[in-house]
C-alpha positions as CSV (number, residue, x, y, z in Angstrom):
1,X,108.3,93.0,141.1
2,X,109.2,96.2,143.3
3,X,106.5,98.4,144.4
4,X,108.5,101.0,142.3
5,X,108.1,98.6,139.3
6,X,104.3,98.0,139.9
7,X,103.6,102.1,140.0
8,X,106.2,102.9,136.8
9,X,104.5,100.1,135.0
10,X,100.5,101.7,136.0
11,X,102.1,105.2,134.9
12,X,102.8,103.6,131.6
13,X,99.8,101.8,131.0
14,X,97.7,105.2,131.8
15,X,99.6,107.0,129.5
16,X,99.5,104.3,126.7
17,X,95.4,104.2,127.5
18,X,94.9,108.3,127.2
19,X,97.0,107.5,123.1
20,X,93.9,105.2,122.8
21,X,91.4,108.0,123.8
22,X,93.3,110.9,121.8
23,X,92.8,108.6,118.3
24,X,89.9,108.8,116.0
25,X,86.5,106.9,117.1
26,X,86.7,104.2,114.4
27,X,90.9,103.6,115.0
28,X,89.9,103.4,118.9
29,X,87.4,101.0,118.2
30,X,89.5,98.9,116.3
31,X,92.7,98.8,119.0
32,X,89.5,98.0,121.5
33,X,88.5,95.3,119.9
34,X,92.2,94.0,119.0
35,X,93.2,94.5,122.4
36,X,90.2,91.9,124.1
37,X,91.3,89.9,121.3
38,X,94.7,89.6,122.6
39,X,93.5,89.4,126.2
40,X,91.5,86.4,125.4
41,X,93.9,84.4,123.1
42,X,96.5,86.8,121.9
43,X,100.5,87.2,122.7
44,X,101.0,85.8,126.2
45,X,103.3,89.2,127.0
46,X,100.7,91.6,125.2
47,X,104.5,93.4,124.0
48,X,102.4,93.9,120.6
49,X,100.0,96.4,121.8
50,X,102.5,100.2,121.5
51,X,103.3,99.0,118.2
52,X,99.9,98.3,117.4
53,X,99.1,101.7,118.9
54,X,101.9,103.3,116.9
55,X,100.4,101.7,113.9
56,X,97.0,103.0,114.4
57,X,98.2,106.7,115.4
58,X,100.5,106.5,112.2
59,X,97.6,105.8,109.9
60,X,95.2,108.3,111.7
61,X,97.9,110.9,111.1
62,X,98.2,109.7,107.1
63,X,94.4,109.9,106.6
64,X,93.8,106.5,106.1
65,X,90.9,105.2,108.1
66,X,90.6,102.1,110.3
67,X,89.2,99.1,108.3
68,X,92.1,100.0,105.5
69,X,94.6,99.7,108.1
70,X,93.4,96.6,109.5
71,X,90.8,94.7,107.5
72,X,87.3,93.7,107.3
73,X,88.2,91.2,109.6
74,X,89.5,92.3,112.7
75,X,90.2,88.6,114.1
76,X,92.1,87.6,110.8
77,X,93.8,90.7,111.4
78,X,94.7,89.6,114.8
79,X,95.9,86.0,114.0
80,X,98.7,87.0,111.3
81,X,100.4,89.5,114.4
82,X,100.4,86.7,116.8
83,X,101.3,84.0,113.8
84,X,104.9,83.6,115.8
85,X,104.2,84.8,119.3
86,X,103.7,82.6,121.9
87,X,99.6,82.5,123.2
88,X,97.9,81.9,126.1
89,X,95.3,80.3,124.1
């Protein structure tokens, strides 16, 4: 990987991070806790994370709050997105 590569890929991280900050306290929260998830054990390529984010922005837009998006359980929650991904874990 390119130096050019390495900064375009920080630019789009920072810009996916400041979508995190701009959602609602308890959809942030939830993506926080879904994204150590997936550090930890989750998809080994983390490619699920801008959907996720999507996901989260879509249903802050429509009203709906967090735990109906995703759950009472956050981990279940987490296991049936990775069900097919390959995991570091």
């Amino acid at each position: 990987m390119g130096i050019q590569e390495i900064i375009e890929s920080k630019k789009q991280w920072r810009a996916h991070m400041a979508r995190v900050k701009a959602l609602p306290p308890d959809h942030r929260i939830v993506y926080k806790e879904i994204q150590r998830y997936f550090f930890k054990v989750g998809p080994a390529d983390a490619s699920l994370l801008p959907g996720l984010l999507d996901f989260l922005e879509e249903g802050a837009a429509a009203g709906r709050g967090a735990v109906e998006l995703v759950g009472n359980d956050v981990a279940a929650f987490c296991d049936d997105l990775v069900r097919d991904s390959r995991t570091d874990a």
